[in-house]
C-alpha positions in Angstrom: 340.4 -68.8 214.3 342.3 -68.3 211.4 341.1 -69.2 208.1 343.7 -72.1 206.0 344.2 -70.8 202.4 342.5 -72.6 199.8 343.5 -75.2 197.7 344.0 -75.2 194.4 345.7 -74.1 191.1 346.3 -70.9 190.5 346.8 -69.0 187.7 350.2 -68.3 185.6 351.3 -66.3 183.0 352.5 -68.6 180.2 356.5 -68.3 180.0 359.5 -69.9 177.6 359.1 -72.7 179.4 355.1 -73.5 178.9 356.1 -73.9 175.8 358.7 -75.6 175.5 357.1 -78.3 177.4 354.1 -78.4 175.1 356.4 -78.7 172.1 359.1 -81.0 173.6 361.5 -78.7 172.5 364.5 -76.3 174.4 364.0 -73.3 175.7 366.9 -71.5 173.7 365.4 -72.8 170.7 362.2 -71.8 171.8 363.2 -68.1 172.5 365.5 -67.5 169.4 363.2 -68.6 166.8 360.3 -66.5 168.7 363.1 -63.6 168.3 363.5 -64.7 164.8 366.9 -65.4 165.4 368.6 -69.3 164.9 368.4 -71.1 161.8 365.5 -73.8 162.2 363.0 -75.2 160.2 359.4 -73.2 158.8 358.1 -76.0 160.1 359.4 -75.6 163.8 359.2 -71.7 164.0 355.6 -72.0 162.8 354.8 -74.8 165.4 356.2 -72.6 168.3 354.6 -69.4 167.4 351.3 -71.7 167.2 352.1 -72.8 170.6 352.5 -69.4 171.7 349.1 -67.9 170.7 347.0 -70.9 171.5 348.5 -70.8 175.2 348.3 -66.4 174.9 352.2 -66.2 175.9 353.2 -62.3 175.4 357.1 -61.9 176.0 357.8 -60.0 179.1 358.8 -56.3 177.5 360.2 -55.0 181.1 363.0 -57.5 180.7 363.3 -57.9 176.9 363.8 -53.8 177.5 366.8 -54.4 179.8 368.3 -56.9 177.6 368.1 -55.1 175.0 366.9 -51.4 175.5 363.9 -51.9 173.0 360.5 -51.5 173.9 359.3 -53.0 170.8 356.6 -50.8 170.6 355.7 -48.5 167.7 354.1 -45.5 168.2 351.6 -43.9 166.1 350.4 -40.1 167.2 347.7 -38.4 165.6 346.3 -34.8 166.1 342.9 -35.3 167.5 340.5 -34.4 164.4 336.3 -34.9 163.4 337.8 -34.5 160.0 340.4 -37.6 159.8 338.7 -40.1 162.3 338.9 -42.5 159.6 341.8 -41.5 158.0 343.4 -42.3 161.7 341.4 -45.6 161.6 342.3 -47.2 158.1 346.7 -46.1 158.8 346.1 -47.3 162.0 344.2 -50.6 160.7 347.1 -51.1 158.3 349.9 -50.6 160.8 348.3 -53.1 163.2 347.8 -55.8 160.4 351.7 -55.2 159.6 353.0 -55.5 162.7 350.8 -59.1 163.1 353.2 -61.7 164.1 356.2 -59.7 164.6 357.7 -59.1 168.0 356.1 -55.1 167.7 353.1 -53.4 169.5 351.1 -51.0 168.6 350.5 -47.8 170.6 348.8 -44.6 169.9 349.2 -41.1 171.2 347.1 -38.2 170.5 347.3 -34.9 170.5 344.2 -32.4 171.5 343.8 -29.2 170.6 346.1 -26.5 172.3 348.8 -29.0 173.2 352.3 -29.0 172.0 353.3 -31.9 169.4 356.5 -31.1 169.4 357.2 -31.4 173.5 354.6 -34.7 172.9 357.1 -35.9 170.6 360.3 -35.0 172.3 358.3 -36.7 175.5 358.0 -39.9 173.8 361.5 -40.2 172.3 363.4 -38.9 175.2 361.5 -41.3 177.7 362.0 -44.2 175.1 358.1 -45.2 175.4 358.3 -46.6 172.0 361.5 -47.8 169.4 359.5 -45.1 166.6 356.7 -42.8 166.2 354.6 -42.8 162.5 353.1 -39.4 162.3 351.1 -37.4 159.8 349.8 -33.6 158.0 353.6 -32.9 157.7 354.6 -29.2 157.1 357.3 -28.1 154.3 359.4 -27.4 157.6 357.8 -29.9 160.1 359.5 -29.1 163.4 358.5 -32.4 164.4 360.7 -33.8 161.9 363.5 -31.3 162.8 363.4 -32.4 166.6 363.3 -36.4 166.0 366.3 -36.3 163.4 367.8 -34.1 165.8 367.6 -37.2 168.5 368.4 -39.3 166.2 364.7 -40.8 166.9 363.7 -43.3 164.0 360.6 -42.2 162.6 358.2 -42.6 159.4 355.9 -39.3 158.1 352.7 -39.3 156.1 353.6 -37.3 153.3 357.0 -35.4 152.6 358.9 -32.1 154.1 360.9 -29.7 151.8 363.9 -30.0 154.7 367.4 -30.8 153.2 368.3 -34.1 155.5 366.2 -37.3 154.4 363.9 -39.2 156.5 362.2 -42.0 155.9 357.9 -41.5 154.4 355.7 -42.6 152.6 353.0 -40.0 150.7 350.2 -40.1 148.5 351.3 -38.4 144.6 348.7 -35.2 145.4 350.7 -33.7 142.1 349.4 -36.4 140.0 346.1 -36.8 141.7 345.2 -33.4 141.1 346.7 -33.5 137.7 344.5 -36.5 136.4 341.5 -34.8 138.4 342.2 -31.4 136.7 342.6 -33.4 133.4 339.7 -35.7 133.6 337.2 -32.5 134.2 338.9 -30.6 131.2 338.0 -33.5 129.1 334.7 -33.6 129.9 334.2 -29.8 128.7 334.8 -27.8 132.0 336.8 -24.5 131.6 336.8 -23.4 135.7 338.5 -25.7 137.8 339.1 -25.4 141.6 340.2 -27.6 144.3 338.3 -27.6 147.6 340.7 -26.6 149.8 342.8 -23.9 151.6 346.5 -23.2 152.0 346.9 -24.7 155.5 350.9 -25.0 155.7 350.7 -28.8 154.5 353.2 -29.8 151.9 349.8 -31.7 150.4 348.7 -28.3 149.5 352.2 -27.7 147.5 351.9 -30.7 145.6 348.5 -30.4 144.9 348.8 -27.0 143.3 351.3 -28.0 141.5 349.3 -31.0 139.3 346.7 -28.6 139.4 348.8 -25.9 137.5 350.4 -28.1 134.9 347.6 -29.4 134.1 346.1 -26.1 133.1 348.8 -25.1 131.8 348.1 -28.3 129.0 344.3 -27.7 129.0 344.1 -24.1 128.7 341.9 -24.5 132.4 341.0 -21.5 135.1 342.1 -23.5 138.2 341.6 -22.2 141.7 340.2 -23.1 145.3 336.7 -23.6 146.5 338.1 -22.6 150.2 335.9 -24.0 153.0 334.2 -21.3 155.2 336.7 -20.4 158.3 335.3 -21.1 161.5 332.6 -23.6 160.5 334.1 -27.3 162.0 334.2 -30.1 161.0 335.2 -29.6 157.4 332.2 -31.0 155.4 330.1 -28.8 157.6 332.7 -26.0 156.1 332.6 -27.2 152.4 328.5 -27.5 152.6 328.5 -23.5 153.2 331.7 -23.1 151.1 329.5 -24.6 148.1 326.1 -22.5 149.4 328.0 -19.4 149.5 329.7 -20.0 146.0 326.3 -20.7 144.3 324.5 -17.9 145.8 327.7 -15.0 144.6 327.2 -17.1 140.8 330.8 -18.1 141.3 330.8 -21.4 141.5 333.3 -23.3 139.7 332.0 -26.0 136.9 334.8 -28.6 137.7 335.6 -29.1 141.8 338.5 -32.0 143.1 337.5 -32.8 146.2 340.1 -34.8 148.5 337.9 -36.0 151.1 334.9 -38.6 151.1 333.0 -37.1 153.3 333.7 -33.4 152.0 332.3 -34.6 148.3 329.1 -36.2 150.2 328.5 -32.6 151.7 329.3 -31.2 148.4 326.6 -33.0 146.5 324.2 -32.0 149.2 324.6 -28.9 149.0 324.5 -29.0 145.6 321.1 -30.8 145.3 319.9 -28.2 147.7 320.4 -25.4 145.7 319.4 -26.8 142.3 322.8 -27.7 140.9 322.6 -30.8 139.1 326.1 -32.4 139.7 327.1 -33.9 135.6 325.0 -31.7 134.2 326.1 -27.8 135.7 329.2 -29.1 137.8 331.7 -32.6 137.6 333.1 -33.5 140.8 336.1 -35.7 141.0 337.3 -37.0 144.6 339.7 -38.6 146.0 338.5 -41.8 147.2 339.9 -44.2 150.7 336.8 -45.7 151.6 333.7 -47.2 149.9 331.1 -44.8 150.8 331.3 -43.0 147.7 330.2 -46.2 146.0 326.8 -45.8 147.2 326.7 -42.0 146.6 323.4 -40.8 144.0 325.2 -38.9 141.8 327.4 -40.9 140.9 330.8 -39.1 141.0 334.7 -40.2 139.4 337.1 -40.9 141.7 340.7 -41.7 142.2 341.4 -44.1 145.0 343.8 -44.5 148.0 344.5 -47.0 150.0 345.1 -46.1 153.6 345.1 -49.7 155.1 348.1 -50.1 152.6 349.6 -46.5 153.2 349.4 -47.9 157.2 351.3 -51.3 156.8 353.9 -49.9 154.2 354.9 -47.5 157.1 354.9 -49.7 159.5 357.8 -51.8 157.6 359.4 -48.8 156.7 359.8 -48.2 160.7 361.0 -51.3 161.7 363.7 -51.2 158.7 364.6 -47.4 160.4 364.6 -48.9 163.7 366.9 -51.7 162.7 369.1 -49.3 161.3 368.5 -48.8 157.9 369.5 -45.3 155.8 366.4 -42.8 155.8 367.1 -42.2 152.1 366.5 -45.9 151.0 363.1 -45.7 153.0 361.2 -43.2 150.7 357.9 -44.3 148.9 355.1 -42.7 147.1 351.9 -44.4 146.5 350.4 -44.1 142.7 347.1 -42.9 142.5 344.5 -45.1 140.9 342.0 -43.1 138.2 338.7 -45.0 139.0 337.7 -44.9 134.7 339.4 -45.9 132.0 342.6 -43.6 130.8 
C-alpha cells in the first residue's frame, strides 16, 4: 500500500515577489531600490528593505553572479595567529558592521602556518570567490600586493608597502605613535628608550623606527629594541622572558613602547615579579585597541587605536575599489590618539 503524501504548506524561500506582495508594490521597483538603483522615495526604499529582513529574503547570489559576474562577497584573509586573535576580531567586527545593509557579505579565509598566501590569494582572485580581499602585516615588498595588482584584483591592505604602483590602505601612523611615545617618556625624565619589538620584515617596523629616531634625535634619547625571546610563542609569553632576561643582564631600558595590549600586561608581570616598580624604575607607554588596559594596576599611558573603525573604513575603501575607483584616491592613515593631555 502506498503511502499519500501529506498535506500541507510547505516551506519557501522568500523571493522579489513575497515582497512585493506584502508592500503592494512592483517587482522592478522592488528589486532596483534593493540594488540601490531607481530614484524612489527614503521612505519607500526604507519600507522595502524592512520588508526584506522581517520576512529574512537574501538575494539569490548564483544568479545575481550570472547577471552580473559579482559575488558580492568581500573577503577578509588573515594569517592564523595566538598573537592577533583580537586584532582579527575588532577589523573583522568593523568590516561586518560596514558592510550592514549593503548588498555585500562577509567572508574570511585563513591562512595556517606552512601554507602559501600568495597561491591562497591568487586561488581566491583567480576562482572569483569574492569581488576583493582586505588583508593585513604588509611587507615593504608584499608579494601579495604584487600578485593582486598584477590581476588587476581590487584589494585593501592594513598598513602600507614601499612598492612604486598605488593601492588602495588604510594604516595606523606607527611614525607618530612611536614619536609621541618616545616623547612622552623623555618628558618624564627617561634617558634609555626601546621599543618592544623585533625587525620582522613589516613596514610597521620601518615607520616605527623612524618616530622613534626623530624623536631622539629632539630629546637627546638612547632608543633601541627590547626584542622578544626567539622561539618562545605566543608573543607576551616572549616579551615576559624578553623583560626577565633584560632585568637579570641590568640592561633594562627605563622607558619601553609597547604596541600590543596583551604584550604590556606580560610586561608589567614580569616586572612586578622581579621587583621593578613600573613609574618609579621604568614608564611604559602602549599602544592601546581594546579596554583591558583600563583595568590594568599600574596604571600605564597609552595611545589608542581603533580597530572596529580601521575594519569599516576598509571595508568602504573596497567597495569604492571594487566599483572602480583609482587606488590612489583610496589611501588613509588613522591619527593616533595620546591618552593625556599634550
Amino acid at each position: 500500500m502506498t503511502e499519500k503524501p501529506r498535506s500541507g504548506k510547505t516551506s519557501r524561500r522568500p523571493t522579489l515577489k513575497s515582497i512585493a506582495e506584502r508592500t503592494g508594490l512592483a517587482i522592478t521597483t522592488v528589486s532596483k531600490a534593493l540594488r540601490g538603483d531607481g530614484n524612489f522615495s527614503e521612505e519607500t526604499v526604507k519600507r522595502i528593505h524592512q520588508v526584506a529582513e522581517e520576512i529574512g529574503y537574501r538575494p539569490d547570489r548564483s544568479g545575481v553572479g550570472l547577471r552580473t559576474g559579482r559575488t558580492y562577497v568581500i573577503m577578509v584573509a588573515f594569517n592564523q595567529s595566538e598573537d592577533i586573535s583580537d586584532f582579527e576580531r575588532q577589523i573583522v567586527s568593523g568590516v561586518a558592521t560596514a558592510l550592514r545593509g549593503t548588498r555585500y557579505e562577509l567572508s574570511l579565509n585563513v591562512t595556517f602556518p606552512g601554507a602559501d598566501e600568495v597561491e591562497t590569494l591568487r586561488s581566491i582572485a583567480e576562482f572569483r570567490r569574492a569581488d576583493g580581499i582586505i588583508f593585513a602585516d604588509t611587507l615593504p615588498e608584499d608579494p601579495r600586493v604584487r600578485l593582486l595588482q598584477e590581476l588587476k584584483f581590487p584589494f585593501v591592505t592594513h598598513g602600507r608597502t614601499n612598492l612604486a604602483v598605488p593601492h588602495a590602505y588604510y594604516d595606523f601612523d606607527n611614525e607618530r605613535f612611536t614619536y609621541l611615545a618616545a616623547q612622552r617618556l623623555a618628558s618624564k625624565g627617561r634617558k634609555n628608550v626601546a621599543i618592544a619589538s623585533r625587525d620582522v620584515g613589516l613596514t610597521y617596523f620601518e615607520f616605527a623606527m623612524a618616530g622613534l629616531r626623530r624623536a631622539a634625535r629632539e630629546t637627546g634619547v638612547q632608543f633601541g629594541c627590547l626584542e622578544p625571546v626567539p622561539g618562545i610563542t605566543p608573543y607576551a609569553g616572549a616579551i615576559h622572558e624578553a623583560v626577565l632576561r633584560a632585568v637579570e643582564a641590568g640592561k633594562l631600558p627605563d622607558g619601553i613602547i609597547s604596541s600590543s595590549d596583551i604584550g604590556t600586561l606580560a610586561m608589567v608581570d614580569a616586572l612586578m615579579s622581579a621587583g621593578v616598580e613600573v613609574g618609579r624604575d621604568v614608564d611604559i607607554v602602549s599602544r592601546k585597541t581594546s579596554s583591558i588596559l583600563d583595568f590594568c594596576r599600574p596604571r600605564v599611558d597609552t595611545i589608542s587605536e581603533d580597530l572596529a573603525e580601521a575594519g569599516e573604513i576598509m571595508a568602504r575603501l573596497l567597495i569604492r575599489r571594487i566599483e572602480g575607483e583609482a587606488a590612489q584616491n583610496l589611501q588613509l592613515i588613522g591619527e593616533p590618539f595620546a591618552d593625556w593631555e599634550l
